[in-house]
Residue frames as a rotation matrix with the C-alpha (Angstrom) as fourth column:
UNK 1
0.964 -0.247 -0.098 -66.82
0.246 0.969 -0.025 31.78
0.101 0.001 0.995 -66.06
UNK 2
0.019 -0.820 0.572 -63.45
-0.027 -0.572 -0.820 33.90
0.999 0.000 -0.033 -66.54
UNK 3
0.134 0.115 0.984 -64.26
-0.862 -0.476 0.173 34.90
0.488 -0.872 0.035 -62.78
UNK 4
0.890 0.113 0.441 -64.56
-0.294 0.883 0.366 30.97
-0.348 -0.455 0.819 -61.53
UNK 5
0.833 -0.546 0.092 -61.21
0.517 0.706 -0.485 30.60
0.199 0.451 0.870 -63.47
UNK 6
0.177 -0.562 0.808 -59.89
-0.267 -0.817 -0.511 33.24
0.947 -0.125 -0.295 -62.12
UNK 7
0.205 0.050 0.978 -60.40
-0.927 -0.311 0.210 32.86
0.314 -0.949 -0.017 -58.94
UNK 8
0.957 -0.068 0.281 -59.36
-0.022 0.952 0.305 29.18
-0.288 -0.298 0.910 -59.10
UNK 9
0.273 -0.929 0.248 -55.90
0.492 -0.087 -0.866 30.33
0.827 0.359 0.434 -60.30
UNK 10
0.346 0.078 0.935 -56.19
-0.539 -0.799 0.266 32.34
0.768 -0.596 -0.234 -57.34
UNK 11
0.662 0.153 0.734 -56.75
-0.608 0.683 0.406 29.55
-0.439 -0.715 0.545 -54.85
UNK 12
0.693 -0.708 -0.137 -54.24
0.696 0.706 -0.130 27.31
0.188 -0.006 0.982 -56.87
UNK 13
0.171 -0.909 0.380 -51.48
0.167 -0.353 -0.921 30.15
0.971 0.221 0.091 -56.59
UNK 14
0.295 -0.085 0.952 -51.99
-0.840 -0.497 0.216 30.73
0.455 -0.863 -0.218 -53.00
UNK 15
0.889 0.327 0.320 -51.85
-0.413 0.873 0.257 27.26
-0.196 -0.361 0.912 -52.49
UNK 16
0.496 -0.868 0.021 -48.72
0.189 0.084 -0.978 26.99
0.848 0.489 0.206 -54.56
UNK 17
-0.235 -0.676 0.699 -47.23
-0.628 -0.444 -0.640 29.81
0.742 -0.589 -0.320 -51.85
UNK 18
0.600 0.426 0.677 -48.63
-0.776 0.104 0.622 27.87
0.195 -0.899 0.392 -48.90
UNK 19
0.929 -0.360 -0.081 -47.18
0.341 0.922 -0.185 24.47
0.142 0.145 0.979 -50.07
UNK 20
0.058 -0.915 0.399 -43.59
0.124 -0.390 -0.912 26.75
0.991 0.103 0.090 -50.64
UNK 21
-0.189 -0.362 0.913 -43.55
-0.668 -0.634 -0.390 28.39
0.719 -0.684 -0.122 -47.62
UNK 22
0.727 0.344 0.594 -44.46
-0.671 0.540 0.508 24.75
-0.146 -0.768 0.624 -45.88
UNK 23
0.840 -0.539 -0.068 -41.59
0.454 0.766 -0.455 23.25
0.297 0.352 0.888 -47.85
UNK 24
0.146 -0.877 0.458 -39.62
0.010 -0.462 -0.887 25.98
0.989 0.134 -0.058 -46.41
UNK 25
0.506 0.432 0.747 -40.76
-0.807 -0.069 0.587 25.11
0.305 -0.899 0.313 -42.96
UNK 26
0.949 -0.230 0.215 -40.17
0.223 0.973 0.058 21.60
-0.223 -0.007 0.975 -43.49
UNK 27
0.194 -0.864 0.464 -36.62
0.401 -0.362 -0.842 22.45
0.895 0.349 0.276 -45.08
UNK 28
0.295 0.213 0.931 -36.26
-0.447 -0.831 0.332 24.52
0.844 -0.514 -0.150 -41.70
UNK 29
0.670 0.269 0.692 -37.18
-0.724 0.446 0.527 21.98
-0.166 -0.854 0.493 -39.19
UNK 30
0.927 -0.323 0.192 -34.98
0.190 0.844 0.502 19.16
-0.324 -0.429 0.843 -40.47
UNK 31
0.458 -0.821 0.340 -32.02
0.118 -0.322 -0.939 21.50
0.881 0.470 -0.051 -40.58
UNK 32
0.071 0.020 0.997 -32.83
-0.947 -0.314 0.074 22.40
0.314 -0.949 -0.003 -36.83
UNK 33
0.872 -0.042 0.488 -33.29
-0.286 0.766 0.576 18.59
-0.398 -0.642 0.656 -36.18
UNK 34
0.565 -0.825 0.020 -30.05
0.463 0.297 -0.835 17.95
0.683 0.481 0.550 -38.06
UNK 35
-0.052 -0.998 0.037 -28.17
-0.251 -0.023 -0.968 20.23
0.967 -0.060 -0.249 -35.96
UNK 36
0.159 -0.245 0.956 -29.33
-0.981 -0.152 0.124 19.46
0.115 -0.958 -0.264 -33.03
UNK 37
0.986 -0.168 -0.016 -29.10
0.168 0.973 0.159 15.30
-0.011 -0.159 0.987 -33.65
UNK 38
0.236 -0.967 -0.090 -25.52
0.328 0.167 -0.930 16.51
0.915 0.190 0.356 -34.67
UNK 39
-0.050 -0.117 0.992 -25.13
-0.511 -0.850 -0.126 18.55
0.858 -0.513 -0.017 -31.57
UNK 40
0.569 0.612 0.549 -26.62
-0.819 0.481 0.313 15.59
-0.073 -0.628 0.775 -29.64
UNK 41
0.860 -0.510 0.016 -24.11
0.505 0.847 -0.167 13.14
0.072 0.151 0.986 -30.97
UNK 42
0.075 -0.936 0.344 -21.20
-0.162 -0.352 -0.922 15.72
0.984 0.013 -0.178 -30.38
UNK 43
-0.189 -0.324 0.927 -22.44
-0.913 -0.291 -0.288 15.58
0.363 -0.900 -0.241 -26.71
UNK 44
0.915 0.181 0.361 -22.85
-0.326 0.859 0.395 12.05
-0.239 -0.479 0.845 -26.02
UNK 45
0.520 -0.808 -0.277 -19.52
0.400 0.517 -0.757 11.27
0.755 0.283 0.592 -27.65
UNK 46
-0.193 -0.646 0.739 -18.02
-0.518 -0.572 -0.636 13.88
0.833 -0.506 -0.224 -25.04
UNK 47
0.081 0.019 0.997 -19.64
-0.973 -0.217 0.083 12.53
0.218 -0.976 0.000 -22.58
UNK 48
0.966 -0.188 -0.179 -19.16
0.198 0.979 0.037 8.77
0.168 -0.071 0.983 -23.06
UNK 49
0.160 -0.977 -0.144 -15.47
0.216 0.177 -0.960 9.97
0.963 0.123 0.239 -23.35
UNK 50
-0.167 -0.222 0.961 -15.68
-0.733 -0.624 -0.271 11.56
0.659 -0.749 -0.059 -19.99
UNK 51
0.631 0.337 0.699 -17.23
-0.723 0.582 0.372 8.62
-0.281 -0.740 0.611 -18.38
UNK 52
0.743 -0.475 -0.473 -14.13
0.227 0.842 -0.489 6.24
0.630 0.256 0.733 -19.68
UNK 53
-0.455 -0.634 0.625 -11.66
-0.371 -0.503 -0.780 8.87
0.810 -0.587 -0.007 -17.99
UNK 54
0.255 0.246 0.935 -13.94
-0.945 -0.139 0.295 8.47
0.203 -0.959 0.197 -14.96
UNK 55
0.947 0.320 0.021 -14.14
-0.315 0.916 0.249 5.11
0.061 -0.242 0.968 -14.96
UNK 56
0.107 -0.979 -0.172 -9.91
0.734 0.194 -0.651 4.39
0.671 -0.057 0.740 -15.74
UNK 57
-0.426 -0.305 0.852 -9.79
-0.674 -0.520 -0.524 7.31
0.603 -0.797 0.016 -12.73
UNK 58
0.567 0.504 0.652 -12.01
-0.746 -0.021 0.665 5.04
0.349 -0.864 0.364 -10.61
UNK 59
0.907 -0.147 -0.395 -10.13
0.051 0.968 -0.244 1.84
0.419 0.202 0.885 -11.63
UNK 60
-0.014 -0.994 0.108 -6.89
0.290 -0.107 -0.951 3.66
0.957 0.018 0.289 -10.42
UNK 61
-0.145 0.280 0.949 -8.59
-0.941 -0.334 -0.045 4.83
0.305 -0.900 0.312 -7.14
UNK 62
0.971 0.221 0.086 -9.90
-0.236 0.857 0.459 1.40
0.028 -0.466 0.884 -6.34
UNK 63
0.371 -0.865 -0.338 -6.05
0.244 0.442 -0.863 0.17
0.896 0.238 0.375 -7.13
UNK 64
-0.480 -0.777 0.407 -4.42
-0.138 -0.391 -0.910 2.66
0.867 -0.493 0.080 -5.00
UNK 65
0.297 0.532 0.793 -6.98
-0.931 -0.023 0.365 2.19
0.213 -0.846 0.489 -1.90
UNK 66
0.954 0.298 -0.020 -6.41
-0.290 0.941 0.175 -1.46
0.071 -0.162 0.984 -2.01
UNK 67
0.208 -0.975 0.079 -2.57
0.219 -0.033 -0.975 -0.72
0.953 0.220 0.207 -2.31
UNK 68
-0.310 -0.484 0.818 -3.02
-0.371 -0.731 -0.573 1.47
0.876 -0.481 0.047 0.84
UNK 69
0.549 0.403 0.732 -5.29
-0.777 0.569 0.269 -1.09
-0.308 -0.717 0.626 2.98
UNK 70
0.598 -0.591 -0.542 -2.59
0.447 0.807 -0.386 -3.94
0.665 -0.012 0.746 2.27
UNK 71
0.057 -0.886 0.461 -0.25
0.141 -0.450 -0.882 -1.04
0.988 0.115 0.099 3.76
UNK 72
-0.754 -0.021 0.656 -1.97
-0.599 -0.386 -0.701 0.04
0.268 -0.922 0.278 6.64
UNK 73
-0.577 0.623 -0.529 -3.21
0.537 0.777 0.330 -2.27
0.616 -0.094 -0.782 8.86
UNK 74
-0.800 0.494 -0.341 -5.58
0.251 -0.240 -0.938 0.46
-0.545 -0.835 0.068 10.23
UNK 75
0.258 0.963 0.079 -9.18
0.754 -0.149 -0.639 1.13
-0.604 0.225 -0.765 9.39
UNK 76
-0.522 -0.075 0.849 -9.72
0.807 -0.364 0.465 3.58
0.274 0.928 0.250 7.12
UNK 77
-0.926 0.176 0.333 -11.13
-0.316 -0.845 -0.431 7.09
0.205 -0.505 0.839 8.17
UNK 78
-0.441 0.860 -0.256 -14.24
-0.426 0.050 0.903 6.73
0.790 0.508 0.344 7.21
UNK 79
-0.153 -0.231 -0.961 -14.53
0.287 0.920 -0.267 3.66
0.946 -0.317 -0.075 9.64
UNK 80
-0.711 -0.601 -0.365 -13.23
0.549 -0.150 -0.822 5.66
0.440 -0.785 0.437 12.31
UNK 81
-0.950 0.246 0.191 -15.31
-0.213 -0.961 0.178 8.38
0.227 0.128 0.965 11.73
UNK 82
-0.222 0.469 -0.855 -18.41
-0.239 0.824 0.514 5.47
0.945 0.318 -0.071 11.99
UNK 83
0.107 -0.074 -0.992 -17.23
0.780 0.625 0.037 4.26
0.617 -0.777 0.124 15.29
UNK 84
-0.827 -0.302 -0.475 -16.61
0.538 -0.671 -0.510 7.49
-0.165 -0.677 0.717 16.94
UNK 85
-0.611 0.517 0.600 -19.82
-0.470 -0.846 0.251 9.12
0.637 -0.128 0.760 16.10
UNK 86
-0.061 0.729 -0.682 -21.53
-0.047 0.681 0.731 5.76
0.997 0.076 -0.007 17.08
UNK 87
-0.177 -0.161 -0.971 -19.99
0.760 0.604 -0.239 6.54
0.625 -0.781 0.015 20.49
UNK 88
-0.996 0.077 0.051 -20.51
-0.090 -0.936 -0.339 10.27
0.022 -0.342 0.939 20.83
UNK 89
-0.568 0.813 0.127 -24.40
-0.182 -0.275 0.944 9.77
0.803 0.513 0.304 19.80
UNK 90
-0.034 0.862 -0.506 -25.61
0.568 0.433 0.700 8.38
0.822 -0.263 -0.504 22.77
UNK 91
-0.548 -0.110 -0.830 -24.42
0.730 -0.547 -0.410 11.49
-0.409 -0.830 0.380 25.00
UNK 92
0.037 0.684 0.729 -26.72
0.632 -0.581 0.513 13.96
0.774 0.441 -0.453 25.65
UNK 93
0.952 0.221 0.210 -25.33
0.165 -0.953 0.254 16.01
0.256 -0.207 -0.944 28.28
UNK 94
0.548 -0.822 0.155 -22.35
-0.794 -0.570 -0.213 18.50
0.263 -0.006 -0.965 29.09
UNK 95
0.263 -0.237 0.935 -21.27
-0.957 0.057 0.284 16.15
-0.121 -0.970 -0.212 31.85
UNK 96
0.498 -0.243 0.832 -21.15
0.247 0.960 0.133 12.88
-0.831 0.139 0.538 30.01
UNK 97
0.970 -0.231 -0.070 -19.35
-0.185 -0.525 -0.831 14.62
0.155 0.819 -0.553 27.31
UNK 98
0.264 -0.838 0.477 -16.92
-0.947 -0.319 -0.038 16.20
0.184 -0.442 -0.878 29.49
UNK 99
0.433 -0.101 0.896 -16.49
-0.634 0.673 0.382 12.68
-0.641 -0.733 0.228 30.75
UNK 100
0.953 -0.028 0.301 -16.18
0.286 0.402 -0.870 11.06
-0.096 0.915 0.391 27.46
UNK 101
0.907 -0.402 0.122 -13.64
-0.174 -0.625 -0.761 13.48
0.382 0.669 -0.637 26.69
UNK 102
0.090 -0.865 0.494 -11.32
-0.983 -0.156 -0.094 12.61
0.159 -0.478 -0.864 29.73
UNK 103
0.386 0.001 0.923 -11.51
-0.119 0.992 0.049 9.13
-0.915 -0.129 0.383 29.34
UNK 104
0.950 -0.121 0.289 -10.32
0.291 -0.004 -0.957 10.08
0.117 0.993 0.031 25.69
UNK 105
0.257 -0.963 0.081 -7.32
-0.796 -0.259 -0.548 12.34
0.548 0.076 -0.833 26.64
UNK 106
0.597 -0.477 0.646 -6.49
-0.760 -0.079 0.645 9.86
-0.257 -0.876 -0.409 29.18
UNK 107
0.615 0.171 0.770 -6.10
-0.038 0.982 -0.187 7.43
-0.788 0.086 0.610 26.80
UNK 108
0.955 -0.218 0.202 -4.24
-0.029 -0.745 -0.666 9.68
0.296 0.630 -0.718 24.85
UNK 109
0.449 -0.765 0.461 -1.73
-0.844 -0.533 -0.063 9.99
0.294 -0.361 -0.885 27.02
UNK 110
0.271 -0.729 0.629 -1.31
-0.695 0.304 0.652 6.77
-0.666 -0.614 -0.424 27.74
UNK 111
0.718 -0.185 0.672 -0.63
0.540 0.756 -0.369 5.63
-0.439 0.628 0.643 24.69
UNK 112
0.766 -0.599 0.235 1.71
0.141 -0.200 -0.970 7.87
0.627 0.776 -0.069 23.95
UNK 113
0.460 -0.491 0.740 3.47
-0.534 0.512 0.672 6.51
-0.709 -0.705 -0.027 27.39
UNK 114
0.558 -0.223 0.799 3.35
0.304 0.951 0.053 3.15
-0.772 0.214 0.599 25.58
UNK 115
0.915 -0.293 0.277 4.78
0.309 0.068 -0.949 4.87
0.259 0.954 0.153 22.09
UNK 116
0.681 -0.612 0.401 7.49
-0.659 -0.751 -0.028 6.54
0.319 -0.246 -0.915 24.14
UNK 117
0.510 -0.265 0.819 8.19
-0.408 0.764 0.501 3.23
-0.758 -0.589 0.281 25.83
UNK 118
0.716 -0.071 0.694 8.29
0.511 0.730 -0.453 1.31
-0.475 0.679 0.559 22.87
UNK 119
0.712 -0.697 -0.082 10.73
-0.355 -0.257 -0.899 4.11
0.606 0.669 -0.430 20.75
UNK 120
0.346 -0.595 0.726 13.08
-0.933 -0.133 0.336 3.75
-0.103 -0.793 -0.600 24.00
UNK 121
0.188 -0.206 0.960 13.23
0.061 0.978 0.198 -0.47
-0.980 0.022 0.196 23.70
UNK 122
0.883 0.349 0.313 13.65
0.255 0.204 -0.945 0.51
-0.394 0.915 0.091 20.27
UNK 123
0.998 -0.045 0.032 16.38
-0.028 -0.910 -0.413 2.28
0.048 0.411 -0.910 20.92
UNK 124
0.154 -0.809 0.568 18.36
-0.776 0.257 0.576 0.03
-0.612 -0.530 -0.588 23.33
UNK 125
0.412 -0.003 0.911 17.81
0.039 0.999 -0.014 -2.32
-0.910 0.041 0.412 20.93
UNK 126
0.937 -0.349 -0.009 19.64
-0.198 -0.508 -0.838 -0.21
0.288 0.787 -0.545 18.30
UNK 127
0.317 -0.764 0.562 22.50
-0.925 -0.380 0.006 0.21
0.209 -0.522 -0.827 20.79
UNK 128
0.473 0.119 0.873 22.38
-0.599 0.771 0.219 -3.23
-0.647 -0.626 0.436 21.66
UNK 129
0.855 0.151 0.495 22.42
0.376 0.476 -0.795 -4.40
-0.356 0.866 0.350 18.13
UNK 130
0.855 -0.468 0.224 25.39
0.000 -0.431 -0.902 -2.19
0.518 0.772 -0.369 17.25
UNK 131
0.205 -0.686 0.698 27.44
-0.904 0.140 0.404 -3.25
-0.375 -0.714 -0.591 20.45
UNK 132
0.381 0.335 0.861 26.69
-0.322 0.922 -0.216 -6.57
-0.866 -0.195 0.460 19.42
UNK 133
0.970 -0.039 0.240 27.59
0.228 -0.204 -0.952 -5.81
0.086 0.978 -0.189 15.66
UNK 134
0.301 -0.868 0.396 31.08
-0.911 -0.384 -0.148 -4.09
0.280 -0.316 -0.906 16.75
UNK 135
0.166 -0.493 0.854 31.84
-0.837 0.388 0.386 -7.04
-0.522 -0.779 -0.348 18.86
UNK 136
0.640 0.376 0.670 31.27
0.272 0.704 -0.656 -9.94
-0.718 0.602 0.349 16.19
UNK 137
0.911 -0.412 -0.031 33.39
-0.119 -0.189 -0.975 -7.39
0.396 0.891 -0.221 13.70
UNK 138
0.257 -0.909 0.330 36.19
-0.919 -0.335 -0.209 -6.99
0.300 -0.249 -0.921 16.28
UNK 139
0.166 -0.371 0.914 36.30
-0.323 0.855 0.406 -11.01
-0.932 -0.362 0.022 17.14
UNK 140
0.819 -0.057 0.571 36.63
0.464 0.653 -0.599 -11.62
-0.338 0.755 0.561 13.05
UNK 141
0.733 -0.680 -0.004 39.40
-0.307 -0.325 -0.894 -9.63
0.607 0.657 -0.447 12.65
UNK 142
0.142 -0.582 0.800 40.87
-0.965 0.099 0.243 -11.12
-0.220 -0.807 -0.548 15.85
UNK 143
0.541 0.089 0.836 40.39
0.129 0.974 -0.188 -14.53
-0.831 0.209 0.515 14.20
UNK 144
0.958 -0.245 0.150 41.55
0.044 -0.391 -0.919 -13.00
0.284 0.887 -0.364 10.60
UNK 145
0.550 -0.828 0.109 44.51
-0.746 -0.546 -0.381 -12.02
0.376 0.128 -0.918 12.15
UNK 146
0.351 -0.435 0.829 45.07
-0.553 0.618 0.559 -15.40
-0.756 -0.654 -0.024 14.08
UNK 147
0.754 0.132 0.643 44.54
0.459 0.594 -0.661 -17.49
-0.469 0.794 0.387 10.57
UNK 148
0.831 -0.553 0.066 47.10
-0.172 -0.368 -0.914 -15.22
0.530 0.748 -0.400 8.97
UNK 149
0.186 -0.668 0.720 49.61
-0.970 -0.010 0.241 -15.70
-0.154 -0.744 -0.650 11.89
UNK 150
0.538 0.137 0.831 48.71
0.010 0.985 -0.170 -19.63
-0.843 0.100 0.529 11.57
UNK 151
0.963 -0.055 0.264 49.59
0.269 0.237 -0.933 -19.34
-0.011 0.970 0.243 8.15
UNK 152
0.548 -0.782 0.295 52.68
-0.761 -0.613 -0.212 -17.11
0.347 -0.109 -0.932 8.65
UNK 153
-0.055 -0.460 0.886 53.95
-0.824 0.522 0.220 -19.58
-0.564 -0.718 -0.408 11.52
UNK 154
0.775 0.238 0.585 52.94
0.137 0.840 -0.524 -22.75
-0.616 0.487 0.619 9.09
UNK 155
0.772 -0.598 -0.215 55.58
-0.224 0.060 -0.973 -21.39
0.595 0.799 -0.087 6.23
UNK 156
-0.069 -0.958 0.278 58.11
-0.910 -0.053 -0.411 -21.19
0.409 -0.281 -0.868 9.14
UNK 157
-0.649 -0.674 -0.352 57.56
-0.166 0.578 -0.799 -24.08
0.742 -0.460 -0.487 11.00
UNK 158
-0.992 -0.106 0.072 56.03
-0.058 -0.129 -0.990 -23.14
0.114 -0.986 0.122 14.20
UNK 159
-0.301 0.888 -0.348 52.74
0.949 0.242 -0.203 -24.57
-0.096 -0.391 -0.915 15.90
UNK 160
-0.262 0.522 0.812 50.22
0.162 -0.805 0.571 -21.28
0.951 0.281 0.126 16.32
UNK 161
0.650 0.339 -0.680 49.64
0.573 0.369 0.732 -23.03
0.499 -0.865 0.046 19.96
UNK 162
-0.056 -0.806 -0.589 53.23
0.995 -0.094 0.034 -22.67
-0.083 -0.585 0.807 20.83
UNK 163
-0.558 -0.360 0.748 53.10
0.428 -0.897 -0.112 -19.31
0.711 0.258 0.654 20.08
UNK 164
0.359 0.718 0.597 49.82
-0.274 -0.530 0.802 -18.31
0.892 -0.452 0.007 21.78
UNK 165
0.940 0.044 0.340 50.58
-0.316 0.493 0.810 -20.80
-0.131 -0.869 0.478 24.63
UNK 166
-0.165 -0.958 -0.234 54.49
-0.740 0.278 -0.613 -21.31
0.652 0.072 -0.755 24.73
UNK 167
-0.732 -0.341 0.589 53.75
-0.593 0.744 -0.306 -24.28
-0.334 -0.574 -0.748 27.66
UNK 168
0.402 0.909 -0.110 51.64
-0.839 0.317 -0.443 -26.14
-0.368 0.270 0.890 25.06
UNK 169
-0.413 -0.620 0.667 52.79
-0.464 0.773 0.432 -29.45
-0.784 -0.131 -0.607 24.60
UNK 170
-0.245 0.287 -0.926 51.93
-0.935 0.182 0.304 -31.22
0.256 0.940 0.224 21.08
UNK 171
-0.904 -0.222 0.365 50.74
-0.187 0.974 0.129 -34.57
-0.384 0.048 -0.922 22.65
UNK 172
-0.469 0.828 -0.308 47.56
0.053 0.374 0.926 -36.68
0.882 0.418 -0.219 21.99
UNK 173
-0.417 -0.001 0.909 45.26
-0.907 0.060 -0.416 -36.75
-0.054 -0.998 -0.026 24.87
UNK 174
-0.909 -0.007 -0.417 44.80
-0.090 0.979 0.181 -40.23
0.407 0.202 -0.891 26.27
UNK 175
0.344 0.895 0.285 41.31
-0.551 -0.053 0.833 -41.11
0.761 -0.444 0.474 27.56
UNK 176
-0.093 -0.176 0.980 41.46
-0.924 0.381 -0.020 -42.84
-0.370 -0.908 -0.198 31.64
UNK 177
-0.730 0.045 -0.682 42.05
-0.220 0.929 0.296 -46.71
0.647 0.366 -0.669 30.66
UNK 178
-0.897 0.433 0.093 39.72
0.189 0.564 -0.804 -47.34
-0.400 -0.703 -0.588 34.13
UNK 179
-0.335 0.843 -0.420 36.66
-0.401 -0.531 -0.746 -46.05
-0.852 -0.082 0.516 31.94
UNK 180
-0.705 -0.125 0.698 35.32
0.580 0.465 0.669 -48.00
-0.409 0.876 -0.255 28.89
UNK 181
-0.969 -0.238 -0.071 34.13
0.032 -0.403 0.914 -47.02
-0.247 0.883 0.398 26.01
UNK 182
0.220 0.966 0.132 30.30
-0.312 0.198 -0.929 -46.39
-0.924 0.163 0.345 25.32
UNK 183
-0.907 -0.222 0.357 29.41
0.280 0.312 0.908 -48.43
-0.313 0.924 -0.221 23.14
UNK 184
-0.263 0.944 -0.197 26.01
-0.940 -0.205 0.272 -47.87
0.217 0.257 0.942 20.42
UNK 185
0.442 0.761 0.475 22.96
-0.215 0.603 -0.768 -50.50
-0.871 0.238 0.430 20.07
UNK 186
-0.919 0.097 0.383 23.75
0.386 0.420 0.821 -52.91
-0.082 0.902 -0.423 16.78
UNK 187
-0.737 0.338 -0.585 21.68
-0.565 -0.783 0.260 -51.93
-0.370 0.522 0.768 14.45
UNK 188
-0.531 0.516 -0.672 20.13
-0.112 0.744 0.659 -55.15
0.840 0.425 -0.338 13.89
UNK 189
-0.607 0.325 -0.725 18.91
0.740 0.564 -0.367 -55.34
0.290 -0.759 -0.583 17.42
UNK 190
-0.772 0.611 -0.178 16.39
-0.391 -0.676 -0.625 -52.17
-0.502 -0.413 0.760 17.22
C-alpha cells in the first residue's frame, strides 16, 4: 500500500510540475500576446497618423491642382498625354509616322509664326500705348500751363483769348435773324 501511495505522490508531484511549467507557458504566451497587442497598437497608431498626413497632403494637392486649372486654361498633361497617344496608336508604319511627324513640326512652326506675330502686335501696341501716353501727358501740362496763365492774366486783368489770339474780339455771337429757332414738341402733346 506504501507503494500505491507512493507512487500516487509521484503522479500528483509530476502533475504539480506539469501544471507549473503550463502556468509558465501560459504566463509566457500572454506576455508574447501582450507585447505584440502592444506592438500592434504602437503600429496602427503610426500608421493612422501617417494616413492623416497623407490625407491633409492630398487635401493640399487637390487645392493646389484646382488653384492651377483655374490658372491655366490648358489641359493638364496627363490629358495631353491621352490625346497624343490616342493619335500615335493607330500608326503602324515608318511612313505614316514620318508623316505624322511633319504634319507635327509643321504645325510647330507655324504656331510659333503666329506667337512671333502676336509678340510683334504686342509690341506696337506697347509703343503705341506709350506714344499715346506721352502725348495725353504733354497736352495736360500744355493745358496746366494755359489754366495757370488764365489765372495769372485773371489777377491782372487780361482775357487769356487776347493773349493767345490778340485779334479776338470779346463779343457775343448773334445767331442769322433769317433762321428761326427749333422749337421742341410740348410735352403734353406726346
Amino acid at each position: 500500500m506504501t507503494q500505491d501511495v507512493r507512487q500516487w505522490l509521484d503522479e500528483i508531484k509530476r502533475l504539480k510540475q506539469q501544471l507549473a511549467q503550463t502556468q509558465r507557458d501560459l504566463n509566457a504566451a500572454v506576455e508574447s500576446s501582450d507585447q505584440w497587442r502592444q506592438r500592434y497598437n504602437t503600429e496602427a497608431q503610426q500608421r493612422r497618423q501617417e494616413a492623416g498626413r497623407y490625407l491633409e497632403q492630398v487635401g493640399e494637392l487637390r487645392g493646389e491642382l484646382e488653384r492651377w486649372q483655374r490658372l491655366s486654361p490648358l489641359p493638364n498633361e496627363l490629358q495631353v498625354r491621352v490625346a497624343v497617344r490616342q493619335e500615335i496608336d493607330p500608326l503602324k508604319t515608318l511612313d505614316e509616322v514620318k508623316a505624322k511627324l511633319i504634319e507635327v513640326m509643321l504645325e510647330r512652326d507655324r504656331s510659333r509664326e503666329q506667337i512671333h506675330q502676336l509678340i510683334e502686335a504686342l509690341e506696337a501696341e506697347k509703343a503705341a500705348h506709350l506714344e499715346t501716353r506721352n502725348s495725353l501727358t504733354m497736352a495736360l501740362g500744355d493745358t496746366v500751363d494755359l489754366l495757370t496763365k488764365a489765372q495769372n492774366q485773371a489777377q491782372s486783368g487780361t482775357s487769356i483769348f487776347t493773349t493767345l489770339n490778340p485779334e479776338y474780339s470779346p463779343t457775343t455771337p448773334q445767331l442769322p435773324e433769317s433762321q428761326p429757332l427749333p422749337q421742341l414738341p410740348s410735352i403734353e402733346d406726346s
